[in-house]
C-alpha positions, 0 to 999 in steps of 0.5 A: 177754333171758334173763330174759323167757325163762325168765319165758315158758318157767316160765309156759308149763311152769306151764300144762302142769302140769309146775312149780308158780305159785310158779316162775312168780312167782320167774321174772317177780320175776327178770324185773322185777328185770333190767328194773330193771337195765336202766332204772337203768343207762340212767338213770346212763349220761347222768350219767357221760357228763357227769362223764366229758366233764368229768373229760377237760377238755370242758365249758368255755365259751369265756370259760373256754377263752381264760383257760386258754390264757392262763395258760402265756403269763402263767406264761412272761412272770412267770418271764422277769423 
């Protein structure tokens, strides 16, 4: 990850007295808000997942299958009479 490297590389630069602490502090605040990033997206991914799985017609049970693949017969036979 970019940010854990730049997080390592301002500290190490800090140690050898080539930057001040505060890049280190903005660097590791970039650091934690990427990981934030990161954890916030794989905590939706599941939830979108399911929306999405339903919005394409999965998800139903079978009750609710056989009753949908009665219905075009049902339309079929009322519009014959």
């Amino acid at each position: 990850m970019v940010a854990k490297y730049s997080a390592d590389l301002a500290l190490q630069q800090y140690r050898q007295g080539v930057v001040g602490y505060l890049d280190v502090v903005q660097a590791q605040t970039a650091q934690l808000e990427a990981q934030c990033s990161v954890l916030d997206i794989q905590t939706r991914q599941p939830s979108a997942n399911v929306q999405l799985l339903h919005a394409l017609g999965g998800g139903r049970s079978s009750d609710e299958l056989a009753h949908m693949a009665s219905a075009p017969a049902l339309v079929a036979t009322a519009t014959q009479r």
